[in-house]
DRENTORKOL-3810 file (N, C-alpha, C; in nm, 4 decimals):
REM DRENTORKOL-3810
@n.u->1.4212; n.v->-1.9322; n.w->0.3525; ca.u->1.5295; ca.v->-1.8641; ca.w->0.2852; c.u->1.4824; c.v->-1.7242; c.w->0.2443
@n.u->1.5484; n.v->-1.5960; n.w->0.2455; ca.u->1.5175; ca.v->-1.4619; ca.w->0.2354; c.u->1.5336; c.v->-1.4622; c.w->0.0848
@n.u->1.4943; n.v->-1.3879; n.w->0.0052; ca.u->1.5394; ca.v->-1.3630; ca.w->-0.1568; c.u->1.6539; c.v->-1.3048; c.w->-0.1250
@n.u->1.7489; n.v->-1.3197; n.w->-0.2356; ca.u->1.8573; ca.v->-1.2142; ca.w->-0.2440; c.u->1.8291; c.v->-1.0647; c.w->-0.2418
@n.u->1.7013; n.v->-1.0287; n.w->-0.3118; ca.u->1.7136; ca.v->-0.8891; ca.w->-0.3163; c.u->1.6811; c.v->-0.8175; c.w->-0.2261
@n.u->1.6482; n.v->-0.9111; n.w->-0.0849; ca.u->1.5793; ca.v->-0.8252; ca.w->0.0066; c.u->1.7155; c.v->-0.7846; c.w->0.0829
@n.u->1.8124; n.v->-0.8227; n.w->0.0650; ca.u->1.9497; ca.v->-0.7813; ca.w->0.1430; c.u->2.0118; c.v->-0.6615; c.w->0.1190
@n.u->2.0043; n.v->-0.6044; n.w->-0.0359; ca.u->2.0755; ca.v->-0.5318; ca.w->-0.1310; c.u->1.9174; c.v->-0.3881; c.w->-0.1117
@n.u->1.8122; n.v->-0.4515; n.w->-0.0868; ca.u->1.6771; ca.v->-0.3459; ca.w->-0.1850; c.u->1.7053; c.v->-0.1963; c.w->-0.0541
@n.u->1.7102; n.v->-0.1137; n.w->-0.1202; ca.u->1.6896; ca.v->0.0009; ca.w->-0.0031; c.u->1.5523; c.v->0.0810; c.w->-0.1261
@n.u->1.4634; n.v->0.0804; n.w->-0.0131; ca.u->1.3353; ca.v->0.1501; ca.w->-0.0775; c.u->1.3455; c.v->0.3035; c.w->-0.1134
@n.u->1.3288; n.v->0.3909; n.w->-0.1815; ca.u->1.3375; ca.v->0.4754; ca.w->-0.2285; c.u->1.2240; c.v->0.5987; c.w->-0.2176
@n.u->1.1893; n.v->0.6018; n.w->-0.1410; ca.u->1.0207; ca.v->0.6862; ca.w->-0.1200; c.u->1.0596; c.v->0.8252; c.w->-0.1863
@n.u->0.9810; n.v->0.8994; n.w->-0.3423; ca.u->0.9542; ca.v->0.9620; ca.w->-0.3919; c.u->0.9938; c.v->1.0681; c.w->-0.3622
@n.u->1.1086; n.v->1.2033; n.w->-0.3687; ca.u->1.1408; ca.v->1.3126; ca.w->-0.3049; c.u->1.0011; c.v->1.3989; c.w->-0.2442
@n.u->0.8955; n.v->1.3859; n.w->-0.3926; ca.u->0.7474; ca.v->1.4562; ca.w->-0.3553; c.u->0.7077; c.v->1.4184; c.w->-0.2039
@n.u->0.7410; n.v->1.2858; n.w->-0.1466; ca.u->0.6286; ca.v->1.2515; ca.w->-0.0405; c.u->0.7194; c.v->1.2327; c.w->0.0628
@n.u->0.8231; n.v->1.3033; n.w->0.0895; ca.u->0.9463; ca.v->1.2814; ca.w->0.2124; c.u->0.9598; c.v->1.3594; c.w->0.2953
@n.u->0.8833; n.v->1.5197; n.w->0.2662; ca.u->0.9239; ca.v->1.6025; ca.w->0.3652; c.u->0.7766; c.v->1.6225; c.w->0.4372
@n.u->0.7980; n.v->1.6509; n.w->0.6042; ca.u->0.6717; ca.v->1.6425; ca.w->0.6407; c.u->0.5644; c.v->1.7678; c.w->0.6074
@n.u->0.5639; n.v->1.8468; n.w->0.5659; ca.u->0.4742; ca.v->1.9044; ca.w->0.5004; c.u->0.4094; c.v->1.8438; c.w->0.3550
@n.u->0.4280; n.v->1.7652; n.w->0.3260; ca.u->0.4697; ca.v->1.6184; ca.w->0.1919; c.u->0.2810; c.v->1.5578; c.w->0.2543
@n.u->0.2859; n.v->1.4855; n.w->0.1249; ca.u->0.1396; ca.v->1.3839; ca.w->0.1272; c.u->0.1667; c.v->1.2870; c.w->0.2660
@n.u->0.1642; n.v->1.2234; n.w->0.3999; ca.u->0.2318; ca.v->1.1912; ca.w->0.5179; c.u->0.1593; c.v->1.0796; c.w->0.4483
@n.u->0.0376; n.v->1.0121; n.w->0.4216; ca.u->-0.0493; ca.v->0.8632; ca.w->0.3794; c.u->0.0352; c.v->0.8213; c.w->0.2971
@n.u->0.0822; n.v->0.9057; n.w->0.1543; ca.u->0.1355; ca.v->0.8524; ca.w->0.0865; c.u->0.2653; c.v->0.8169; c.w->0.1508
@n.u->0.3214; n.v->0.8908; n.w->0.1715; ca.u->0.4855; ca.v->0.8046; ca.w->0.2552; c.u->0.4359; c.v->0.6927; c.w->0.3200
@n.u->0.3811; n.v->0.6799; n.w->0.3898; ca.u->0.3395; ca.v->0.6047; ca.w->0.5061; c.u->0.3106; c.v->0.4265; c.w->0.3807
@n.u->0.2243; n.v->0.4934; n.w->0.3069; ca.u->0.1947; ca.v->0.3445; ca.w->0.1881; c.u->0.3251; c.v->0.3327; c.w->0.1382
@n.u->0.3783; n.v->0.4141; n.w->0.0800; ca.u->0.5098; ca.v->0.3607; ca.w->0.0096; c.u->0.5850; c.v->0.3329; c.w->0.0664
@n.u->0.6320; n.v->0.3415; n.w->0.2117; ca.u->0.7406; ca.v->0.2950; ca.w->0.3185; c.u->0.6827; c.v->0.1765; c.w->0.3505
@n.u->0.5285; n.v->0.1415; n.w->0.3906; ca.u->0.5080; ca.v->0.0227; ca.w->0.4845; c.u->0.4215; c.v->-0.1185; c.w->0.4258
@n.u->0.4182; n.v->-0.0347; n.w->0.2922; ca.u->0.2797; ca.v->-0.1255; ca.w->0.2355; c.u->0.2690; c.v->-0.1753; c.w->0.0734
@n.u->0.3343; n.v->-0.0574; n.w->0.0263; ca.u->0.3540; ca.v->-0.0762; ca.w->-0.1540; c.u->0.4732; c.v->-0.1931; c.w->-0.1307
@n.u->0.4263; n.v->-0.2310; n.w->-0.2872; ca.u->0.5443; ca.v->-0.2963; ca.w->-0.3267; c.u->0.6238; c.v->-0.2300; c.w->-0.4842
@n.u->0.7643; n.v->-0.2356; n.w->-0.5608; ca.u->0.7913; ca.v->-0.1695; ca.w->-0.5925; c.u->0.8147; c.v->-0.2482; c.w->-0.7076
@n.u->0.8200; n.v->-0.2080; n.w->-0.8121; ca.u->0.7889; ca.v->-0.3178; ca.w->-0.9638; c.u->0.9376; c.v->-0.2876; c.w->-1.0002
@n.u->1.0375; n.v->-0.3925; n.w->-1.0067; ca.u->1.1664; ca.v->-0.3902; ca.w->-1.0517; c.u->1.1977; c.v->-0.4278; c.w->-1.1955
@n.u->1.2592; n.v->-0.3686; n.w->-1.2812; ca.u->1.2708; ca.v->-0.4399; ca.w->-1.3863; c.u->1.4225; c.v->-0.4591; c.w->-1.4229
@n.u->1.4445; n.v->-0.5890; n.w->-1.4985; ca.u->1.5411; ca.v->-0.6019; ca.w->-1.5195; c.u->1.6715; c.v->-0.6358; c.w->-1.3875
@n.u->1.5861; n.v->-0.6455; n.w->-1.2767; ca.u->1.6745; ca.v->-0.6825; ca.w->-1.1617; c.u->1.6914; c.v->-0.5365; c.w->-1.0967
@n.u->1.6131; n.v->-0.4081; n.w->-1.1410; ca.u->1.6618; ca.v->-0.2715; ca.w->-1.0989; c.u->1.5301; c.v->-0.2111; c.w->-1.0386
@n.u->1.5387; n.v->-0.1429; n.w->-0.9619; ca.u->1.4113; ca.v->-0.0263; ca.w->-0.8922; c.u->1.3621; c.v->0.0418; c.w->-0.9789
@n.u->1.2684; n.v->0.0361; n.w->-1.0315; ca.u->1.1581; ca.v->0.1529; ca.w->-1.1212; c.u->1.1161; c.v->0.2909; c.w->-1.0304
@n.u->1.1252; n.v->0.2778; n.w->-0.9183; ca.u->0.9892; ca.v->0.3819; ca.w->-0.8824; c.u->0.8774; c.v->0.3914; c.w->-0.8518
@n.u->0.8194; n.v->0.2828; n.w->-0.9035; ca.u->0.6996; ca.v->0.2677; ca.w->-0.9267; c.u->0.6366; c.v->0.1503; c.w->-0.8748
@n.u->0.5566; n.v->0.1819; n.w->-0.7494; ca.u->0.4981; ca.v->0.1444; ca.w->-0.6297; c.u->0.3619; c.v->0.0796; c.w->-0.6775
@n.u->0.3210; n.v->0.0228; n.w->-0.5838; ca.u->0.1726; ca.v->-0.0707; ca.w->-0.6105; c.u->0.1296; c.v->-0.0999; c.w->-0.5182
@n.u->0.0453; n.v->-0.1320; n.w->-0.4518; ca.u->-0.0547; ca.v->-0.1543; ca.w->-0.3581; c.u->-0.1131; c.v->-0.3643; c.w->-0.4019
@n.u->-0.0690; n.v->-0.3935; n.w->-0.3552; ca.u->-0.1526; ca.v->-0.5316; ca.w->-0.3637; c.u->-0.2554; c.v->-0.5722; c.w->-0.2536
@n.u->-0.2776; n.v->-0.6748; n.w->-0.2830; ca.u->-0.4537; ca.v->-0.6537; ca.w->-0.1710; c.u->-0.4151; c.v->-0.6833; c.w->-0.0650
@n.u->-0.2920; n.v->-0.7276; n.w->-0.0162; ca.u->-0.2818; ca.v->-0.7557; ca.w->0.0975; c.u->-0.2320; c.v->-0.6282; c.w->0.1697
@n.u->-0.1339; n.v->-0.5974; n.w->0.0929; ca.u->-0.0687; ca.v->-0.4631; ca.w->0.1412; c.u->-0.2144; c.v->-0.3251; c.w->0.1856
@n.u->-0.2988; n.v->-0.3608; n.w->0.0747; ca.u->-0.4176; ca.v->-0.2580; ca.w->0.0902; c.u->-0.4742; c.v->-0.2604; c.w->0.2160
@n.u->-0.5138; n.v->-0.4336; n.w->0.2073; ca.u->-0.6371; ca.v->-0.4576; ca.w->0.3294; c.u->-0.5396; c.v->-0.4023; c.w->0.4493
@n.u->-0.3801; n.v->-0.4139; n.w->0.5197; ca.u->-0.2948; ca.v->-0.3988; ca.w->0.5643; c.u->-0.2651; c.v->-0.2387; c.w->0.6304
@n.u->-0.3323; n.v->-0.1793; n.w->0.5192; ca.u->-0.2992; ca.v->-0.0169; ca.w->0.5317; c.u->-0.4254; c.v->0.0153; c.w->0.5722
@n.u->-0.5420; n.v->-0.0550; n.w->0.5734; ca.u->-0.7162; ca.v->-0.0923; ca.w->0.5597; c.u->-0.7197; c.v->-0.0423; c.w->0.7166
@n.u->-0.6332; n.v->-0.1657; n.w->0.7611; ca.u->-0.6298; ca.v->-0.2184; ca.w->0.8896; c.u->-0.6113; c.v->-0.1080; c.w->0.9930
@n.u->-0.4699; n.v->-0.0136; n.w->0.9567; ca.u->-0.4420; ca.v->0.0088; ca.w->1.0723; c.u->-0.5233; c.v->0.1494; c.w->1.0451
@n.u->-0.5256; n.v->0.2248; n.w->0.9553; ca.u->-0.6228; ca.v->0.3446; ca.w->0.9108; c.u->-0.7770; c.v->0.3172; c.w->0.9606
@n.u->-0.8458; n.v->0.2001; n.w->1.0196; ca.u->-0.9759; ca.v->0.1771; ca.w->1.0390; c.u->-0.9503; c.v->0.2002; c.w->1.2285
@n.u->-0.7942; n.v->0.0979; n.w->1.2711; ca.u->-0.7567; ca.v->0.0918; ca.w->1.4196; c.u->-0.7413; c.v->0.2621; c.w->1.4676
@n.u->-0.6644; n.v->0.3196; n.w->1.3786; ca.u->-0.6070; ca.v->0.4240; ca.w->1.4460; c.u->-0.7035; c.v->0.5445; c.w->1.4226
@n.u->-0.7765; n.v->0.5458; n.w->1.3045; ca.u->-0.8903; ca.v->0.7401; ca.w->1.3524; c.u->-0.9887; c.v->0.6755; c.w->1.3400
@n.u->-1.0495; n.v->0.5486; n.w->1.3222; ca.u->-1.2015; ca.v->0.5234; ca.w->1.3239; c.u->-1.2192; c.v->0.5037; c.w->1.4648
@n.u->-1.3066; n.v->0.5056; n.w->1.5315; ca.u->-1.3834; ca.v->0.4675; ca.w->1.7056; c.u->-1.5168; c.v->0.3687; c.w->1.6264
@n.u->-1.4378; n.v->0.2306; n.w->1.6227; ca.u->-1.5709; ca.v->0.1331; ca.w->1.5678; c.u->-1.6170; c.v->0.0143; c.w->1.6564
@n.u->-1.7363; n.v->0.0192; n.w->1.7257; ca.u->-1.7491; ca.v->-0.0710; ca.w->1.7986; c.u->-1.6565; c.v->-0.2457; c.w->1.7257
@n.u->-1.6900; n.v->-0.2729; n.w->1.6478; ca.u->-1.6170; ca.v->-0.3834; ca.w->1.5708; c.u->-1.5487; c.v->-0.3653; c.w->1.4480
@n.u->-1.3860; n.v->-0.3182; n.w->1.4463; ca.u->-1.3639; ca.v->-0.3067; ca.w->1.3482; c.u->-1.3221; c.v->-0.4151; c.w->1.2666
@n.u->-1.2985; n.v->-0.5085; n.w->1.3007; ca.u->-1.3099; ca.v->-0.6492; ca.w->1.1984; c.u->-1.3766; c.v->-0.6622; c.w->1.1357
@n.u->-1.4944; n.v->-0.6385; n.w->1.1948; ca.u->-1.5983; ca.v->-0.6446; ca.w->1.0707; c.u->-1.6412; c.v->-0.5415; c.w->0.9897
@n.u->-1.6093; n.v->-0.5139; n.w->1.0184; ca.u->-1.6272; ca.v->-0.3633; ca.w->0.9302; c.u->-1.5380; c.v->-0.3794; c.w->0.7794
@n.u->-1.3603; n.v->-0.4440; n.w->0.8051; ca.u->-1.2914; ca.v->-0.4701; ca.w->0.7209; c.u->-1.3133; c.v->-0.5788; c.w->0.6471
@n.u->-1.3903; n.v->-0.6844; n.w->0.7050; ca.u->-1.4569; ca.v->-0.7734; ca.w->0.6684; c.u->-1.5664; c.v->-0.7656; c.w->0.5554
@n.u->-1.6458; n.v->-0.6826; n.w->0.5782; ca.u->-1.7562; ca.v->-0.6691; ca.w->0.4988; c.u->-1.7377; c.v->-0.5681; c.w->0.3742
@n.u->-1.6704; n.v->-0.4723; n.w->0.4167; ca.u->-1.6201; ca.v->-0.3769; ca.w->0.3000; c.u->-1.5283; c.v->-0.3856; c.w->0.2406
@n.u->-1.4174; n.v->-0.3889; n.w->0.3079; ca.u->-1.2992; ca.v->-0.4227; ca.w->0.2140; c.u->-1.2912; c.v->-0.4600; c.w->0.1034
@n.u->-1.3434; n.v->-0.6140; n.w->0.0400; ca.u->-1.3703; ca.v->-0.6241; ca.w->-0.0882; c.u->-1.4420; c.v->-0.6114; c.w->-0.1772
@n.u->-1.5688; n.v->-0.5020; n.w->-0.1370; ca.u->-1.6572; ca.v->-0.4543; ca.w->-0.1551; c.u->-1.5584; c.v->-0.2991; c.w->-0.2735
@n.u->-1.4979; n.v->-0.2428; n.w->-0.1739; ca.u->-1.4201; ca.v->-0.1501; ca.w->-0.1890; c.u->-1.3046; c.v->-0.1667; c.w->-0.2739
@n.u->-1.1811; n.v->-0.2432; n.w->-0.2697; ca.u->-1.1079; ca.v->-0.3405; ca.w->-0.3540; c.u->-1.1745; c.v->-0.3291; c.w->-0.4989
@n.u->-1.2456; n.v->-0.4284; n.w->-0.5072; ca.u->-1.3006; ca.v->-0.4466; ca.w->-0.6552; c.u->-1.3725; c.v->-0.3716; c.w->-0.6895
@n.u->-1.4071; n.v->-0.2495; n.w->-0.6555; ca.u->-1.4452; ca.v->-0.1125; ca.w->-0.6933; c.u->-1.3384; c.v->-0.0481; c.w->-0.8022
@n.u->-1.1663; n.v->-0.0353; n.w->-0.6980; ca.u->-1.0798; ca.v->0.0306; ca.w->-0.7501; c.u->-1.0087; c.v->-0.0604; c.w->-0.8478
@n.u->-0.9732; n.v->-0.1832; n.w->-0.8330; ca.u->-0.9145; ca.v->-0.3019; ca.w->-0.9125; c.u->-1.0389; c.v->-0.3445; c.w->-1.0355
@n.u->-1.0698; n.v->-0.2557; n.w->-1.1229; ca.u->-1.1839; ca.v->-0.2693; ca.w->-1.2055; c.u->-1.1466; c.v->-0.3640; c.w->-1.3439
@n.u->-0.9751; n.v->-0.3581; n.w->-1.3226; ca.u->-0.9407; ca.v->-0.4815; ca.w->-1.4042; c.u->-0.9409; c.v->-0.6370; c.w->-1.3904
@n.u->-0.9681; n.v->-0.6450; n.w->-1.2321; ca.u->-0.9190; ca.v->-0.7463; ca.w->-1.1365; c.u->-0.7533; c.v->-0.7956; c.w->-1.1887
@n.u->-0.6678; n.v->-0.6950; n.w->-1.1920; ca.u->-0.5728; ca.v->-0.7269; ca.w->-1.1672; c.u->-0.4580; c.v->-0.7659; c.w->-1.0095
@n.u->-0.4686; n.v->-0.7267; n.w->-0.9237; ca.u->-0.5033; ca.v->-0.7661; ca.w->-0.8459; c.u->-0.3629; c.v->-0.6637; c.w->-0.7197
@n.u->-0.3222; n.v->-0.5257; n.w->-0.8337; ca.u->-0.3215; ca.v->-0.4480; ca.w->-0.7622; c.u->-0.3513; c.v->-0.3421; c.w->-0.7934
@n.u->-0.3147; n.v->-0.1818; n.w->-0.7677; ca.u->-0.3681; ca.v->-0.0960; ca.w->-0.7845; c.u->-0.1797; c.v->0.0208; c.w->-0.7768
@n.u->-0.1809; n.v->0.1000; n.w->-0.8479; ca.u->-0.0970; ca.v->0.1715; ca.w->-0.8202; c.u->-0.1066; c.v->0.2514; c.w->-0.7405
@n.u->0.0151; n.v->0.2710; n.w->-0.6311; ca.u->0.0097; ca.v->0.3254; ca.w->-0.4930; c.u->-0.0940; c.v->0.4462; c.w->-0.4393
@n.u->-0.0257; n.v->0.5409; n.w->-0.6187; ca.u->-0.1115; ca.v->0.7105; ca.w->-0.6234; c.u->-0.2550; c.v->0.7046; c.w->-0.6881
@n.u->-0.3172; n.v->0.6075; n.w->-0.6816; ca.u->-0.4568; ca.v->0.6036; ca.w->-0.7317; c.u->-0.5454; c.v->0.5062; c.w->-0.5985
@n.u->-0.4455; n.v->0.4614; n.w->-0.4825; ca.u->-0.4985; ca.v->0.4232; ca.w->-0.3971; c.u->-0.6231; c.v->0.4778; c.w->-0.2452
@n.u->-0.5768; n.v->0.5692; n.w->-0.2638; ca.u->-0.6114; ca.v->0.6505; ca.w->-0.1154; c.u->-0.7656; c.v->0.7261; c.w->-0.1834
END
């Protein structure tokens, strides 16, 4: 079953990060990867990075400009190395603009 709100949600990406002369990573996280903290049943604005979404954005940023003989492992071994670096609360996400 889909949630209801995924029918109604139209994502909202930040006027700052929309035009292409704009931060392009940050659009790119907040279109494909953040998630967006609703309150009250309403859109805040205000984006987050969870670890999956991270390792996710990890992924294709390691596929697409790294040249790594093995990049699995690479995401493998660092990733949460890296993670619980920035998540120093272990909360267990990170806000979008403190991600990169």
């Amino acid at each position: 079953m889909v949630p209801v709100w995924e029918h109604d949600y139209s994502r909202v990406v930040p006027e700052r990060f929309t035009l292409e002369r704009d931060d392009r990573l940050m659009n790119s996280l907040i279109s494909n990867y953040a998630v967006e903290l609703r309150k009250d049943g309403k859109n805040t604005g205000l984006f987050y990075l969870d670890k999956e979404g991270a390792f996710d954005a990890a992924e294709e940023i390691v596929a697409t400009h790294y040249k790594l003989d093995d990049k699995k492992t690479v995401l493998k071994t660092k990733f949460n190395k890296v993670w619980n670096h920035f998540d120093v609360n272990a909360d267990g996400y990170l806000e979008v603009e403190r991600a990169p």
